[in-house]
ROSE-4610 file (N, C-alpha, C; in Angstrom, 1 decimal, always signed):
// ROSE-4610
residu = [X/X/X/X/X/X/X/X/X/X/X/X/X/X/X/X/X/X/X/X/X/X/X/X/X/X/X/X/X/X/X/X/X/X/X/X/X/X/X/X/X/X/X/X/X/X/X/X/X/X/X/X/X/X/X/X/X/X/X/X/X/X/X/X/X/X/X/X/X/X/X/X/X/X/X/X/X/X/X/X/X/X/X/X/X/X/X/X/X/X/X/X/X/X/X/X/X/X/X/X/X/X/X/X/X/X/X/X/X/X/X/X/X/X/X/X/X/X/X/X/X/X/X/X/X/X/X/X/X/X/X/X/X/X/X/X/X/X/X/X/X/X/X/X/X/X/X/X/X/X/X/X/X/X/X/X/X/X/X/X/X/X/X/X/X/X/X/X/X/X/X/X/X/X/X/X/X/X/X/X/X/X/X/X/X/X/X/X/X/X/X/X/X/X/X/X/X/X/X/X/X/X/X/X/X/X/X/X/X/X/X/X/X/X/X/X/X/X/X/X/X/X/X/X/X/X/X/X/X/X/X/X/X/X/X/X/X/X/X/X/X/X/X/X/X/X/X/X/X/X/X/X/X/X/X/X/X/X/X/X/X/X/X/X/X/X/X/X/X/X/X/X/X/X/X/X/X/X/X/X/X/X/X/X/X/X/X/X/X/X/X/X/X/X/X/X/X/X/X/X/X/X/X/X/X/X/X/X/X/X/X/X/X/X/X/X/X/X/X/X/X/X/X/X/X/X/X/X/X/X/X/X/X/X/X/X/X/X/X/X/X/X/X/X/X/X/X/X/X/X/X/X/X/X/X/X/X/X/X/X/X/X/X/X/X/X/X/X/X/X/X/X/X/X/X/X/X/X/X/X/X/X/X/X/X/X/X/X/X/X/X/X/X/X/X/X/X/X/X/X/X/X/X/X/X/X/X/X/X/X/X/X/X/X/X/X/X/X/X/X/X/X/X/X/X/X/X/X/X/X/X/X/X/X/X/X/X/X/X/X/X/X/X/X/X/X/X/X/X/X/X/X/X]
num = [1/1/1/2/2/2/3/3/3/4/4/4/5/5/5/6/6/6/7/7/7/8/8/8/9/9/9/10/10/10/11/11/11/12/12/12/13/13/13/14/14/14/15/15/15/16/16/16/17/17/17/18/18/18/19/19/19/20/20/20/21/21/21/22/22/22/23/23/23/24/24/24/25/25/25/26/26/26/27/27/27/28/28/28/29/29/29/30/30/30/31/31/31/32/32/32/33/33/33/34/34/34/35/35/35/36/36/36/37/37/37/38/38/38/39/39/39/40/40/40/41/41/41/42/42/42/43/43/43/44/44/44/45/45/45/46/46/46/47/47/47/48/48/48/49/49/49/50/50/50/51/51/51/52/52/52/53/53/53/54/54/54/55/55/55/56/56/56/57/57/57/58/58/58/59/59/59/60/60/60/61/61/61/62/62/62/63/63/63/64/64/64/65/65/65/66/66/66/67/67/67/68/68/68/69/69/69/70/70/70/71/71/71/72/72/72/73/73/73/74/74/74/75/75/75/76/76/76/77/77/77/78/78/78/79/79/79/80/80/80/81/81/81/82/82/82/83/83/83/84/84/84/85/85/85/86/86/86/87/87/87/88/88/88/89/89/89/90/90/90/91/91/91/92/92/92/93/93/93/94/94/94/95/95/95/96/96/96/97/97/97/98/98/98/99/99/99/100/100/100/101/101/101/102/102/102/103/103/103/104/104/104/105/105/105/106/106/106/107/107/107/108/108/108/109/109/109/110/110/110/111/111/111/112/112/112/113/113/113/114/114/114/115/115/115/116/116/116/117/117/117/118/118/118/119/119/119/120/120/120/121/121/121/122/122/122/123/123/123/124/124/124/125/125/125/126/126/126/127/127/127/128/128/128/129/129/129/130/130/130/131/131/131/132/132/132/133/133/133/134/134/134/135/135/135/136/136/136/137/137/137/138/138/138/139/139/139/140/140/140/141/141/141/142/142/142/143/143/143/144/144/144/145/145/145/146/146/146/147/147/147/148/148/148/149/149/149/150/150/150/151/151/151]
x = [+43.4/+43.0/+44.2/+44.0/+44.8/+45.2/+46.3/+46.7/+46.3/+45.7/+45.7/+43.9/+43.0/+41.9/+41.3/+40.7/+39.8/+38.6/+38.6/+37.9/+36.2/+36.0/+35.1/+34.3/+35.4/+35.2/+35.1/+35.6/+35.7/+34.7/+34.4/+33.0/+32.1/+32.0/+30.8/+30.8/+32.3/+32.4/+32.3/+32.4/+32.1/+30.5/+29.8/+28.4/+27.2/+28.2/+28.3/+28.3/+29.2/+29.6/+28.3/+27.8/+26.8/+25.4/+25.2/+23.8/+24.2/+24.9/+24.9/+24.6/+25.1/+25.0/+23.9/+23.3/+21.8/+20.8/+21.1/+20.4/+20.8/+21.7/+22.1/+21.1/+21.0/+20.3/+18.9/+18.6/+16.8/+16.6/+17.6/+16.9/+17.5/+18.1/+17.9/+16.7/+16.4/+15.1/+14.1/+14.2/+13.1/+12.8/+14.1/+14.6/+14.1/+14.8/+13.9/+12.8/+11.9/+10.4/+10.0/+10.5/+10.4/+10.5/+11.6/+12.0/+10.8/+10.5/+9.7/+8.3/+8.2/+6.5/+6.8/+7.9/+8.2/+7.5/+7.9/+7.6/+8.8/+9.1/+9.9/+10.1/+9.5/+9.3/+10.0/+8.9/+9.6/+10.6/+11.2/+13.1/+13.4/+13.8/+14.0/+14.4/+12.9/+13.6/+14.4/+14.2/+15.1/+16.1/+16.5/+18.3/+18.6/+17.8/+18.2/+18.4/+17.5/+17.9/+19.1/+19.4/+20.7/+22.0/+21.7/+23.0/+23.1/+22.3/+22.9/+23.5/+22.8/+23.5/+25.0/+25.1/+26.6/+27.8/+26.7/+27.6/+28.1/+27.1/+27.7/+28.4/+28.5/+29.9/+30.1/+31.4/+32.3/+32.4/+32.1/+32.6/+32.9/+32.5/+33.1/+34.4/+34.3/+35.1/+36.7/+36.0/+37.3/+37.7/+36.9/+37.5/+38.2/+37.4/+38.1/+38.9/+39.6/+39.6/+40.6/+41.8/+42.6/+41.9/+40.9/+40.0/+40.4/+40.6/+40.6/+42.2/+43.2/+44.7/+44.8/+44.0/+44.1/+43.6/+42.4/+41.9/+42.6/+43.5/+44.4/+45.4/+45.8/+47.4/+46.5/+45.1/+45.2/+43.9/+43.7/+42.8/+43.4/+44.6/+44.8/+45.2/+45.4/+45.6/+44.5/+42.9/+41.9/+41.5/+40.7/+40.2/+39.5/+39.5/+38.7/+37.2/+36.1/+34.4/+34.8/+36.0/+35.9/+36.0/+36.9/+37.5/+36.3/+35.6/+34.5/+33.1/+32.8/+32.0/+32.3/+33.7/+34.1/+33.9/+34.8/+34.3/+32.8/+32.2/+30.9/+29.7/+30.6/+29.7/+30.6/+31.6/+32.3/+32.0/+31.7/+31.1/+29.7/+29.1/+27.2/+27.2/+28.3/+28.3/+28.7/+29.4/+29.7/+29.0/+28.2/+27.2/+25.9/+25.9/+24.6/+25.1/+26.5/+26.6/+27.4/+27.0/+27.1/+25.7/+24.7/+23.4/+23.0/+23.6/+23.0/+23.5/+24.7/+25.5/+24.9/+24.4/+23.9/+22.6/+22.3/+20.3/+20.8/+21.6/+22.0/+22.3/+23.3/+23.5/+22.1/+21.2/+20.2/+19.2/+19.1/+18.2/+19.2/+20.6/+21.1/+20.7/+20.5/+20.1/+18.8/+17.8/+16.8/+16.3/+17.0/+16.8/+17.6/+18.5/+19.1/+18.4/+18.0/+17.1/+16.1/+15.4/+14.1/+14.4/+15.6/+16.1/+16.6/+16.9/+17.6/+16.0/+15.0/+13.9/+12.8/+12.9/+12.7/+13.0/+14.4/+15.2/+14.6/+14.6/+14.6/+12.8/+12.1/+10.7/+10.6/+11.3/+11.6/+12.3/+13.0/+13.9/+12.5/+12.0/+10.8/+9.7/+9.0/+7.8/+9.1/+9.9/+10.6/+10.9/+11.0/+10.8/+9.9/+8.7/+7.0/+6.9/+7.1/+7.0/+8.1/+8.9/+9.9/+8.9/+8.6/+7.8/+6.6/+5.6/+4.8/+4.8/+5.7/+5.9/+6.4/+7.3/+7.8/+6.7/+6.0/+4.4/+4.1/+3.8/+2.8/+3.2/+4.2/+5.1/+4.4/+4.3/+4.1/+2.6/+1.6/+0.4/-0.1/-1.6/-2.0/-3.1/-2.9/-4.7/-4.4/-5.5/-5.1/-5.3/-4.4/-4.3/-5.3/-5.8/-6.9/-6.7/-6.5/-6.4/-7.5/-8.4/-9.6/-9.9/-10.0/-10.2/-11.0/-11.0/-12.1/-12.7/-14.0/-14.7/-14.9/-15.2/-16.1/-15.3/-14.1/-13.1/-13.1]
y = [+17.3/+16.6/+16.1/+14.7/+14.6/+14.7/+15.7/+16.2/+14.8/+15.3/+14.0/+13.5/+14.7/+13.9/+14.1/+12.5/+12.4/+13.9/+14.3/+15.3/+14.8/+13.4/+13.5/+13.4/+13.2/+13.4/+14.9/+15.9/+17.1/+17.8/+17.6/+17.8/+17.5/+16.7/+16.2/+17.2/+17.4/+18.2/+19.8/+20.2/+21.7/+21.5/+20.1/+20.9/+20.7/+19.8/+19.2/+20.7/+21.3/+22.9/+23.6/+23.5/+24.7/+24.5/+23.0/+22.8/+23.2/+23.2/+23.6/+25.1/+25.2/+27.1/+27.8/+27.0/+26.9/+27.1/+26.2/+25.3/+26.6/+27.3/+28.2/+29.7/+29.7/+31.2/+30.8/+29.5/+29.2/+29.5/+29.1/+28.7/+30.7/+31.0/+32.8/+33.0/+33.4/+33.6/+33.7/+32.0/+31.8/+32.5/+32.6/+32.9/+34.5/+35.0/+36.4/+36.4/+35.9/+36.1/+35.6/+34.4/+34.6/+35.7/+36.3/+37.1/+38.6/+38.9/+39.4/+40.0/+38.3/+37.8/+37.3/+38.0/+37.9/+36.0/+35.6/+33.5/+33.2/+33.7/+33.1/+31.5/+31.0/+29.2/+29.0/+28.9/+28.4/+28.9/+30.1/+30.5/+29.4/+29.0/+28.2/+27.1/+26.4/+25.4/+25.4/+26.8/+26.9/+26.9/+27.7/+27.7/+26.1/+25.4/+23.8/+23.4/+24.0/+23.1/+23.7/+24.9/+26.1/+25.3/+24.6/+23.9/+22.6/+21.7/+20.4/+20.8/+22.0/+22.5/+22.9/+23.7/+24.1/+22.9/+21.8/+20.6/+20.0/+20.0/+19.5/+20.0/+21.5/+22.1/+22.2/+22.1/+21.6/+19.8/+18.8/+17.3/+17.8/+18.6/+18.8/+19.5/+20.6/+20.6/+20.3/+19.3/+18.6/+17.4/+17.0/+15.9/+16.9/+17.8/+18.2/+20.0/+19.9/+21.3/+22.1/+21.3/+22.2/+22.3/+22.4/+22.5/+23.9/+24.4/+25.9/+26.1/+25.4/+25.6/+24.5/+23.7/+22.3/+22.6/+23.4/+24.0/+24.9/+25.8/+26.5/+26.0/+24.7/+23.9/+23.8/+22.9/+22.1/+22.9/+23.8/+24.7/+25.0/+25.3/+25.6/+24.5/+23.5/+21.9/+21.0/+21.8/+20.8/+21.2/+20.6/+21.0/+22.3/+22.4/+24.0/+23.7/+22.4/+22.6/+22.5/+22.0/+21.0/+22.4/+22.8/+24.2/+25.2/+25.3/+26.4/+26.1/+24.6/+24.0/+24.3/+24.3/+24.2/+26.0/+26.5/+27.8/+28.3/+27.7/+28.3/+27.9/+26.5/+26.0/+26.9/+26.7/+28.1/+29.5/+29.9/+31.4/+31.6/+30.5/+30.2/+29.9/+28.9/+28.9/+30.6/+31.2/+32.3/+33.1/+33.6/+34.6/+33.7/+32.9/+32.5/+32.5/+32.3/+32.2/+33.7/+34.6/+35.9/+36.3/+36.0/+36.2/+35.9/+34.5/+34.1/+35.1/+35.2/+35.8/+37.6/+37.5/+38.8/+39.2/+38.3/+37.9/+37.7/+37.1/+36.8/+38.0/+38.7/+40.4/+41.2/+41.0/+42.1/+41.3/+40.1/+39.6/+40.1/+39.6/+40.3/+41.4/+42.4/+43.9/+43.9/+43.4/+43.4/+42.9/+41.7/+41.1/+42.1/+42.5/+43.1/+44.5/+45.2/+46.3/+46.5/+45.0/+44.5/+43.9/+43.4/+43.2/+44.8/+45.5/+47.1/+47.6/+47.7/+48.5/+47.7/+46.4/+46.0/+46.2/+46.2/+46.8/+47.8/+48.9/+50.4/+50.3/+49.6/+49.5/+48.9/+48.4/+47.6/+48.4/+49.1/+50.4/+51.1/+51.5/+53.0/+52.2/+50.9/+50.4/+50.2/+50.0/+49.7/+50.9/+52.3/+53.4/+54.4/+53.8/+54.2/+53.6/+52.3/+51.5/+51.9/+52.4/+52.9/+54.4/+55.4/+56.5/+56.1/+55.1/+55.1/+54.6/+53.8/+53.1/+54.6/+55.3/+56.5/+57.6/+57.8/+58.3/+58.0/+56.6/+56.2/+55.7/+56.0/+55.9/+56.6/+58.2/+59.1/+59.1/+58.1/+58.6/+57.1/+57.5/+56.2/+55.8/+54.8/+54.0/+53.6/+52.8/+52.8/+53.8/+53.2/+54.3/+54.4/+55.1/+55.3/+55.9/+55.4/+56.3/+57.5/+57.2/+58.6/+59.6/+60.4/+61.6/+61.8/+62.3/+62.3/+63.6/+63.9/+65.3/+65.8/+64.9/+65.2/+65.6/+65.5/+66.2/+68.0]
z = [+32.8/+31.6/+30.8/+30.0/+29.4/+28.3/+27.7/+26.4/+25.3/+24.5/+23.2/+23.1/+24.1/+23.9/+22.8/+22.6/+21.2/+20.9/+19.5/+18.9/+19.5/+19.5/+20.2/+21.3/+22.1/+23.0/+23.8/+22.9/+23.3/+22.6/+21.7/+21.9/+22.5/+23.1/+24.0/+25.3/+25.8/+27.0/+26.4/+25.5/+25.0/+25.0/+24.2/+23.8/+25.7/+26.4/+28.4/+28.6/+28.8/+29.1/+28.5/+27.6/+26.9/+27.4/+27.4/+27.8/+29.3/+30.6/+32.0/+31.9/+31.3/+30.6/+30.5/+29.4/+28.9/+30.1/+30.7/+32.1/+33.1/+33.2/+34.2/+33.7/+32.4/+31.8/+32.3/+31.6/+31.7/+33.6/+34.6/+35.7/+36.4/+35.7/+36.3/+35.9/+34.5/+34.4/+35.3/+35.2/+36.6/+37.9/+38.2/+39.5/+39.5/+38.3/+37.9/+38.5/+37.6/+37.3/+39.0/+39.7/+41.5/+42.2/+41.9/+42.9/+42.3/+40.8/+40.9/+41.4/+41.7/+42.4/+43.8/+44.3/+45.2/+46.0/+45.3/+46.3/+45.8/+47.6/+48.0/+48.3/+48.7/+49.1/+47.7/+45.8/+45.0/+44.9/+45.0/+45.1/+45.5/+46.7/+47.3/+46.8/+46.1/+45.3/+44.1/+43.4/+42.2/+42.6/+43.7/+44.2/+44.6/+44.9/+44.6/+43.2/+42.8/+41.1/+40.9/+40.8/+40.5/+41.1/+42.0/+42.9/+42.4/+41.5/+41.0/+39.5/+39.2/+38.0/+38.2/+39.0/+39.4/+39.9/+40.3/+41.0/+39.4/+38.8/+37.3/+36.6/+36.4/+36.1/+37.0/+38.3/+38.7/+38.4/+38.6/+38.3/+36.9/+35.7/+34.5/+34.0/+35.3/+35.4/+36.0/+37.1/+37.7/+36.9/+36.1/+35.0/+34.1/+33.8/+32.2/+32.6/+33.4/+34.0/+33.1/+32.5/+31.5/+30.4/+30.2/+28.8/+28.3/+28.4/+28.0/+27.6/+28.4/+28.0/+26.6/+27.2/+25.5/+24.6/+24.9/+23.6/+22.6/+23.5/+22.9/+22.2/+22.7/+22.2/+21.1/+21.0/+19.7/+18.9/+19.2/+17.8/+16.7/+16.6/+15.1/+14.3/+15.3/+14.3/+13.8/+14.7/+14.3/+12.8/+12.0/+10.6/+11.0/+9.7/+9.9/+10.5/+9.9/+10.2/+11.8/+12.2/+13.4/+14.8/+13.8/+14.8/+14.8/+14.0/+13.7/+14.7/+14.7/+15.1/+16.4/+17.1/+18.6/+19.1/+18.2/+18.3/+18.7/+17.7/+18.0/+19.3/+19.4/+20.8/+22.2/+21.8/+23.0/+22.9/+22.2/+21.7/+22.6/+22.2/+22.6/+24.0/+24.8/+26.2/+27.3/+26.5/+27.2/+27.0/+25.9/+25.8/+27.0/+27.1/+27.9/+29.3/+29.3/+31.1/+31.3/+30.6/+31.4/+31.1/+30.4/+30.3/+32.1/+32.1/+33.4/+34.4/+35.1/+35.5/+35.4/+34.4/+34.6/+35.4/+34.9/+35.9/+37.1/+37.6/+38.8/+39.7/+39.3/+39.7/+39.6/+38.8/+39.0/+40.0/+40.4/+41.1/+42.6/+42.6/+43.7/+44.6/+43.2/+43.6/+44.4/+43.4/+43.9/+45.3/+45.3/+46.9/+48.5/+47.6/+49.0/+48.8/+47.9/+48.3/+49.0/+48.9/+49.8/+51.0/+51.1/+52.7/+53.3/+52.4/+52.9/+53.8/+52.7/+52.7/+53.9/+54.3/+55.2/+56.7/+56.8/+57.6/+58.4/+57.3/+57.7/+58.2/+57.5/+58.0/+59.9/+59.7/+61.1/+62.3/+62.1/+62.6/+63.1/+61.9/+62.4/+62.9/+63.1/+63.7/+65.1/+65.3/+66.6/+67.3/+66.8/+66.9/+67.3/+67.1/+66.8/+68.3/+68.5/+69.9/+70.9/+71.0/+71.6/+72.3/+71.3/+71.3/+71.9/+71.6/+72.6/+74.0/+74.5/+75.4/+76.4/+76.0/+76.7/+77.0/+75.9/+76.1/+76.8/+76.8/+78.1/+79.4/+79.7/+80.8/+81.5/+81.7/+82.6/+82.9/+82.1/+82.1/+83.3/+83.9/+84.6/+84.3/+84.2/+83.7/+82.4/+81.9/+80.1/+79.7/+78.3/+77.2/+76.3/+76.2/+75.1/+74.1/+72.5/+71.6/+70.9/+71.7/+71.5/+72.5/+72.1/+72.9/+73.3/+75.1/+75.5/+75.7/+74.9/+75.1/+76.1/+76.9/+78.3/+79.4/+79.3/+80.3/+80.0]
């Protein structure tokens, strides 16, 4: 980025930065509330929406990528409302993208517990069939799972 950018223009890329943010918290949620109702298919498409969101912060920040070292050079020379104003849209983007960031880690959890616990389901029905197939190895004729009295 280049040192000297207009005040308003840097706002525009802080309040650009907050709404992606915003956009990143509202679409965990979602993602939340999927993964808790387990539909899968709409996941699916949220992690599409999640991915033009993310494509937009990166282009923001391949245009504007020293934002954060600029912002440093020139915060104590902007006016005070101006500095305060910037402040507070940077304050609001980070509380929301570790909000997101955080949904994200618990949805994590959740998904790989249900791939864990699937797993292990799949282990013991492949085990159950392993057991009966060895069962019925030794025996001839069908297998019948009822007992027969009359023998």
């Amino acid at each position: 980025m280049t040192p000297g950018i207009q005040t308003e223009e840097l706002l525009r890329v802080l309040k650009s930065r907050r709404e992606y943010c915003r956009a990143m918290t509202q679409l965990a949620d979602e993602q939340q509330t999927l993964i808790n109702e387990n539909r899968t298919s709409q996941l699916l498409q949220l992690i599409a929406q999640k991915q033009r969101v993310i494509d937009g912060l990166a282009e923001l920040w391949q245009a504007f990528g020293g934002l954060a070292a600029y912002w440093k050079q020139i915060r104590d020379g902007l006016a005070a409302e101006l500095r305060a104003e910037c402040d507070a849209i940077l304050a609001e983007s980070e509380v929301l993208l570790a909000a997101a960031l955080e949904r994200e880690a618990q949805g994590t959890r959740q998904l790989t517990q249900r791939r864990d616990e699937t797993q292990l389901q799949l282990r013991k029905i492949g085990q159950t069939l392993e057991a009966r197939t060895a069962l019925g190895a030794g025996q001839q004729g069908p297998q019948s799972s009822f007992l027969d009295v009359s023998r």
